[in-house]
C-alpha positions in Angstrom: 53.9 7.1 42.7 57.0 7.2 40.3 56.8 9.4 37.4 53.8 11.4 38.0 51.7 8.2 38.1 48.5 8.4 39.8 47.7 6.1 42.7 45.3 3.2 41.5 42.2 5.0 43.6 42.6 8.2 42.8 40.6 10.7 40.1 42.8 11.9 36.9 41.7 14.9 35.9 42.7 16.4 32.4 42.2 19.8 31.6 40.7 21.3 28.6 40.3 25.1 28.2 37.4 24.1 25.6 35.3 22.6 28.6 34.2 23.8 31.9 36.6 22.7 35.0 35.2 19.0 36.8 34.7 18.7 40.0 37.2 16.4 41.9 35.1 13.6 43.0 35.8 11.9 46.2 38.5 8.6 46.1 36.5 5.6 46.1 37.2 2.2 45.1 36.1 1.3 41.4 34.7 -1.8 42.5 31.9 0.2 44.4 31.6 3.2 42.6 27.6 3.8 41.1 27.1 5.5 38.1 24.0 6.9 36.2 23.4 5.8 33.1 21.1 7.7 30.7 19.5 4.9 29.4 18.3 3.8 32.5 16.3 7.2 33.7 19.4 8.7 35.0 19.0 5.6 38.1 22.6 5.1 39.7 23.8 0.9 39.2 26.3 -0.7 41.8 29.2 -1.5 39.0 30.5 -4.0 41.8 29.1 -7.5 39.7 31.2 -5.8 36.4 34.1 -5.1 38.1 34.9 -8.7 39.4 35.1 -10.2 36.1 36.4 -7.9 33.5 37.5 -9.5 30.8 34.6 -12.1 30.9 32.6 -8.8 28.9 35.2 -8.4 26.5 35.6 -12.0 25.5 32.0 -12.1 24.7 32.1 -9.0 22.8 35.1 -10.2 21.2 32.8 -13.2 20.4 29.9 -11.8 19.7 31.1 -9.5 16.9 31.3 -11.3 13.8 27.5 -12.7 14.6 26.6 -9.0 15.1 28.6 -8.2 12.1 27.0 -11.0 9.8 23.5 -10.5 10.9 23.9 -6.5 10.0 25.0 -7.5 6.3 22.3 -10.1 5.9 19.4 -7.1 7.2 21.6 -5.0 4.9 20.9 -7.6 2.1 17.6 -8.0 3.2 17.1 -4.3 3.2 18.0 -3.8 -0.5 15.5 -6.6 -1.5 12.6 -4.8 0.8 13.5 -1.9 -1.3 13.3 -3.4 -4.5 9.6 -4.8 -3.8 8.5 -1.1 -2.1 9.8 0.4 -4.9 7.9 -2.1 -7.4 4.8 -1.7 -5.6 5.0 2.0 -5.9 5.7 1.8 -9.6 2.6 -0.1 -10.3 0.4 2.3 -7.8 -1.4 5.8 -9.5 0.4 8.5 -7.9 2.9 6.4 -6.0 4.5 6.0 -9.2 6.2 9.8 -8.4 7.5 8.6 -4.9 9.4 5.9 -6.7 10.5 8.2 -9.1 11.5 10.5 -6.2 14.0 8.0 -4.2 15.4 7.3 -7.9 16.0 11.1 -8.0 17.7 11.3 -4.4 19.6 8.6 -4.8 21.9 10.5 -7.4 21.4 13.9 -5.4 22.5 11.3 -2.0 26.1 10.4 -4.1 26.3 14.3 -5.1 25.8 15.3 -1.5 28.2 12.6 0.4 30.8 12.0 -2.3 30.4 8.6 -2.6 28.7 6.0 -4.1 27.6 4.0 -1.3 25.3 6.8 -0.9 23.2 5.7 -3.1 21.5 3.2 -0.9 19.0 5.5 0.7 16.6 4.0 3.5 18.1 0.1 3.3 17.6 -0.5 7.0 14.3 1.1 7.3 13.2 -0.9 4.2 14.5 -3.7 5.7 12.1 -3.0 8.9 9.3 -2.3 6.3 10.0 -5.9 5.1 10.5 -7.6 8.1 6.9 -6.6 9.2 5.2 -7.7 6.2 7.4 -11.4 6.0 6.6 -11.4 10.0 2.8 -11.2 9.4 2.5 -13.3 6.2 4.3 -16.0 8.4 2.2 -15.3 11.4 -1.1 -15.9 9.5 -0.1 -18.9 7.5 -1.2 -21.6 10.2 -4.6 -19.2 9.8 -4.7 -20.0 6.1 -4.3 -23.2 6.5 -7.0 -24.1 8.7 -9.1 -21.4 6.7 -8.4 -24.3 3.9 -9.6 -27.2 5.7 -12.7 -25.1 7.0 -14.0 -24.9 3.5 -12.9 -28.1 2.4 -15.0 -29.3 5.4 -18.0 -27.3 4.2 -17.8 -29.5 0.7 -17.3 -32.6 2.2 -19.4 -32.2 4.9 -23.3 -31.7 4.6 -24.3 -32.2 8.4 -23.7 -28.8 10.0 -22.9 -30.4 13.5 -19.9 -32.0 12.1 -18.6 -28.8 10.6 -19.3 -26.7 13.8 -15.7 -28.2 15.1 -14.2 -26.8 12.5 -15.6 -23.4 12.6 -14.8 -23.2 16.2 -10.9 -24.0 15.6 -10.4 -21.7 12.6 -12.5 -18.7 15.0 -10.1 -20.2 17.9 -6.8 -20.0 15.2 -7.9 -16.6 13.8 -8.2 -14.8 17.4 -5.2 -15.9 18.7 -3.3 -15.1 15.7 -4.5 -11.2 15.6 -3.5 -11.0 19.4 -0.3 -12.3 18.4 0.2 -10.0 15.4 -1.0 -6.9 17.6 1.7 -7.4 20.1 4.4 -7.8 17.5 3.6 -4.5 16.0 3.3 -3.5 19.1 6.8 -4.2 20.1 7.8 -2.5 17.0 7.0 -4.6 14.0 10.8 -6.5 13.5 11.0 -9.8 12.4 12.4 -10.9 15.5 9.4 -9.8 16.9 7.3 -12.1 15.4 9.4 -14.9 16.2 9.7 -15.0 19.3 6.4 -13.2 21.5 8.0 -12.2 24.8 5.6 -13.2 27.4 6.6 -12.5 30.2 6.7 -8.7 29.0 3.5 -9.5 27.8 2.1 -10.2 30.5 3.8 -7.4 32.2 2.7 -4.4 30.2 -0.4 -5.5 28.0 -2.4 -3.4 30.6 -0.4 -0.5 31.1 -1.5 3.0 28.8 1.7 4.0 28.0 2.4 0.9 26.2 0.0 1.6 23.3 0.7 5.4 23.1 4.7 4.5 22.7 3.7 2.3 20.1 1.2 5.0 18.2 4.2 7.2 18.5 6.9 5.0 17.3 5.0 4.5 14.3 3.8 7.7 13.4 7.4 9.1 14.3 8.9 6.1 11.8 6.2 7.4 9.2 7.4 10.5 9.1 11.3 9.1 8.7 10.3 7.8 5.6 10.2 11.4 3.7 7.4 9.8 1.9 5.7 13.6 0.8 9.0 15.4 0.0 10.0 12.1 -2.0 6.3 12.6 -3.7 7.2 16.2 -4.7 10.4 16.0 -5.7 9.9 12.8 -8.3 6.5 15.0 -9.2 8.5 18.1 -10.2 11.0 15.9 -11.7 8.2 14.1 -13.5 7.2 17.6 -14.8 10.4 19.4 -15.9 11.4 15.9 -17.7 7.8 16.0 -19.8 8.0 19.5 -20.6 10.9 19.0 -22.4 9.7 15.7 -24.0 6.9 16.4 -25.2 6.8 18.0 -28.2 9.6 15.7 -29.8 7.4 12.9 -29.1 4.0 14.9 -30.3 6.1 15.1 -33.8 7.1 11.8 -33.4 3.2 10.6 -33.6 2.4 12.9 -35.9 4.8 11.4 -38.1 1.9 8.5 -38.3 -1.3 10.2 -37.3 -0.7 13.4 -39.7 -1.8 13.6 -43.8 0.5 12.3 -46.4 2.4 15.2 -46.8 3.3 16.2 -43.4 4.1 12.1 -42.1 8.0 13.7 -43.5 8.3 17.0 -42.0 7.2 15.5 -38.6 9.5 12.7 -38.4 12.6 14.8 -39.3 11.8 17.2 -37.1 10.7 15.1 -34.2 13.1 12.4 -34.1 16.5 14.8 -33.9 14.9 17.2 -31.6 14.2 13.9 -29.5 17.9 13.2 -29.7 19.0 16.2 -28.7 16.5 16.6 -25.7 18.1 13.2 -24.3 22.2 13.8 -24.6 21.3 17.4 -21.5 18.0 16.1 -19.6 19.8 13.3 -17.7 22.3 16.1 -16.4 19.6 18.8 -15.9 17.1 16.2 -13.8 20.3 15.0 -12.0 20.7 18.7 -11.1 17.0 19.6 -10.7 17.4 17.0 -7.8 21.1 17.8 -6.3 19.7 21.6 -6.3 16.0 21.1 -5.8 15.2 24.3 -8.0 13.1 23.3 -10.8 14.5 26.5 -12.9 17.4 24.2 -13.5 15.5 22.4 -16.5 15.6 25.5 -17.8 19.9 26.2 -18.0 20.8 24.6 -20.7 24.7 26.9 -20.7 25.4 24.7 -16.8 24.5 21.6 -18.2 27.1 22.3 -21.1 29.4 23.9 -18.2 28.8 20.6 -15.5 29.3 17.9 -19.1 32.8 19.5 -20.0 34.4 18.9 -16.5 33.9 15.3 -16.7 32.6 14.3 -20.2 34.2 11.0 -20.2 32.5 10.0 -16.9 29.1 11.4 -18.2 29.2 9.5 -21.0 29.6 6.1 -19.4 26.9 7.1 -16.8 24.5 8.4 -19.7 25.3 5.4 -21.9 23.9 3.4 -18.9 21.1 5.0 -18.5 20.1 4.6 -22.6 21.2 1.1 -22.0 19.7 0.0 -18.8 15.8 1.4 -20.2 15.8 -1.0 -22.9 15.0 -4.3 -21.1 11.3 -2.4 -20.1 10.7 -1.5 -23.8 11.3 -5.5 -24.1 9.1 -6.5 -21.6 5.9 -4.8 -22.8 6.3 -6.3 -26.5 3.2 -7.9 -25.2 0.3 -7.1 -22.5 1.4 -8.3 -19.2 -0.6 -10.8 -17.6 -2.6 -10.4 -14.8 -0.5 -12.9 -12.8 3.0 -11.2 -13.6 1.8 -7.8 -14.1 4.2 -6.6 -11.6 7.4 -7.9 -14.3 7.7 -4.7 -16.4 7.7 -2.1 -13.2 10.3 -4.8 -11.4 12.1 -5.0 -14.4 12.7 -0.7 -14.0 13.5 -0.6 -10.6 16.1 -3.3 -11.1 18.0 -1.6 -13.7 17.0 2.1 -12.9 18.6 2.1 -9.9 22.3 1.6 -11.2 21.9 3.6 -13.8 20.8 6.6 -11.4 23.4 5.4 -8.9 26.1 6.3 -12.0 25.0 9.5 -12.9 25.1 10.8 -9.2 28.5 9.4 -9.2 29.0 11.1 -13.1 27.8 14.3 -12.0 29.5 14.7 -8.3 33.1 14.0 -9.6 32.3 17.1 -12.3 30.5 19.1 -9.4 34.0 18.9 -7.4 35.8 20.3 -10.6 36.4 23.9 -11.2 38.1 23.2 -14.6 36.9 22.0 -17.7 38.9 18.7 -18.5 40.9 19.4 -22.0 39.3 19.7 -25.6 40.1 16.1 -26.9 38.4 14.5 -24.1 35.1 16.8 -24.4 35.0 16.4 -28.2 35.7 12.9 -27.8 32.8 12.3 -25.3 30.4 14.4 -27.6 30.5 12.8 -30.8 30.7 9.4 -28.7 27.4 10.1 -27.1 25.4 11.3 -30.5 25.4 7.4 -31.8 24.3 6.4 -28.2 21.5 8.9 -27.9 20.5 8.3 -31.5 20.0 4.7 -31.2 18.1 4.8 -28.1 15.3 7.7 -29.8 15.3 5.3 -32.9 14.4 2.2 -30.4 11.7 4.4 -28.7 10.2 5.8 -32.0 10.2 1.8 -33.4 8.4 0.7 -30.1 5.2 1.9 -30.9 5.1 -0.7 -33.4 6.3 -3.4 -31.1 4.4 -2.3 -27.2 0.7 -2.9 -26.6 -0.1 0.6 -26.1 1.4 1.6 -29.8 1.7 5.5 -30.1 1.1 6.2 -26.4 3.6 4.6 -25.5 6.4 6.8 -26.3 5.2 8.8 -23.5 6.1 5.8 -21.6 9.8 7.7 -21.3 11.6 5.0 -18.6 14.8 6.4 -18.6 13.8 10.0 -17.4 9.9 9.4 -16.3 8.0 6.5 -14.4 7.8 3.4 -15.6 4.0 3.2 -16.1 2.2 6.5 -16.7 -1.5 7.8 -16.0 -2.0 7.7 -19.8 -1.1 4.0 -20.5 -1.5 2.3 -16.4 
């Protein structure tokens, strides 16, 4: 051919002193050439059928693409309201409460990490699985529910127990076929698509075969282990503790400012509610870096967290002043004891507004982490006599809500902003 062209049958190959020389492979036509593919156990395919329509592929794809593209943002969606529900459920558990309180933690140590603050959705598609399996079997079982309903309706209307025996044979009917059919959806891998549609004919073709039950115990126990759930444990537990350590006398003076004699009510409130102040402009940064660094001798440098707040005091501030701000809707929602049927509200209510509060500091605390210089002296004074109203008024709400929450002086343990939204002592 002209100008170095190859010929339309022949092999182009391009060097590259990075990779090992190819082997010239013999001319033969595309339309007949097999290839192995990976996916398909390294078998060789005739490309023959592909190659006589061409752009028939593309045009679907082309097609195809915004469908793909929409159903990715509505399991993306989908994903962050999984979360949200996970994350409530945790809240309200004993002990869970620290995984939780973990994920908040990474989620700023994520946007540290990555530089940005999309990074702060951690997990979204796997919640999203999480979700789809639990909406897929609620669905599944709710013709099972229903005929559990008529069953005992039947046994009150009913007194002859040959005319209820139909009805006990149709829920036992109803009830087997529905655990078969939930069995093979997690089987299949637990999506919601899953349960929507059962596959039969792969049903039928691999219900008896081993290795279809041992993929599926090690899909699961694999997925499991994605999840993180034990190093999200210990990190929101170590978090937990260096956040307490520092709070805890403040907020023993605080209740001592009601609890001790006459004489010393004084002492203990002045000292306690400043030193509560003070302990909530730098334990925002120092948990933020406890959880960027995992090194719980972070709580403990008090000189970095001045260093990290001076290269970008005014983006601190905003972040911190969300923080503050975004705790006090939980302090509203226990003005009274939950009841039992919304006793979920309160924990919801944190994860709702923790998360784009913790979602700010990560972003607060990376753009200062990228600086080597301290921004200049009007800006950092500025930001620090800005942030001594803001922390002020938050400590005054929280040594005022013992008077307004159920739990009274216990529950200015009940630190939101830094700790987990229900603790041992008042859950």
């Amino acid at each position: 051919m002209k100008n170095g062209q190859p010929r339309p049958n022949e092999t182009t190959v391009v060097s590259n002193p990075n990779q090992p020389a190819l082997q010239a492979e013999p001319v033969r036509s595309s339309a007949v050439k097999a290839e192995a593919d990976p996916l398909c156990g390294g078998e060789a395919y005739d490309l023959s059928e592909f190659s006589k329509t061409p752009d028939s592929f593309g045009i679907l794809r082309l097609i195809g693409w915004p469908f793909q593209k929409i159903a990715r943002i509505i399991e993306w969606f989908f994903g962050v309201a999984s979360m949200i529900c996970l994350l409530t459920l945790c809240a309200a558990i004993p002990l869970l409460q620290f995984i939780t309180l973990g994920y908040l933690l990474e989620i700023s140590a994520n946007i540290v990490r990555q530089g940005k603050v999309r990074a702060g959705f951690v997990g979204i598609r796997k919640a999203a699985r999480i979700g789809g399996l639990l909406l897929g079997t609620t669905l599944v079982w709710m013709p099972a529910f229903q005929v559990s309903g008529i069953f005992h309706d039947a046994q009150i209307v009913l007194a002859d127990a040959e005319q209820l025996q139909p009805f006990g044979i149709n829920l036992t009917i109803v009830i087997l076929i529905t655990i078969c059919y939930t069995l093979w959806a997690w089987i299949r891998g637990g999506k919601l698509r899953h349960f929507l549609w059962p596959a039969p004919m792969r049903f039928f073709r691999t219900v008896l075969k081993r290795d279809t039950y041992l993929q599926a115990v090690q899909g699961f126990w694999e997925f499991i282990d994605s999840l993180q759930l034990k190093a999200l444990f210990t990190l929101g537990f170590r978090g937990f503790l260096g956040a307490a350590i520092w709070l805890l006398l403040p907020i023993l003076l605080c209740i001592g400012g009601t609890l001790f004699p006459a004489g010393l009510r004084g002492i203990s409130t002045l000292l306690g509610f400043p030193m509560l102040a003070i302990v909530l402009i730098y334990l925002p940064i120092l948990q933020t870096r406890f959880a960027v660094e995992n090194d719980f001798n972070t709580f403990r440098d008090i000189k970095s967290a001045r260093a990290i707040f001076k290269r970008a005091p005014i983006a601190l501030w905003i972040s911190m002043l969300s923080v503050w701000a975004f705790a006090l809707p939980v302090y509203l929602a226990k003005i009274q004891l939950t009841p039992r049927e919304v006793f979920l509200l309160p924990t919801v209510i944190f994860v709702i507004f923790a998360w784009p509060s913790r979602m700010l500091m990560g972003w607060a605390y990376g753009r200062a982490n990228r600086r080597k210089l301290y921004r200049n002296t009007i800006s950092i004074w500025l930001s620090r006599l800005a942030i001594i109203p803001v922390v002020f008024i938050y400590a005054g709400v929280v040594f005022l809500s013992r008077y307004t929450s159920w739990y009274g002086d216990w529950s200015l343990f009940e630190q939101h902003a830094l700790l987990i939204p229900i603790p041992l002592l008042g859950g």
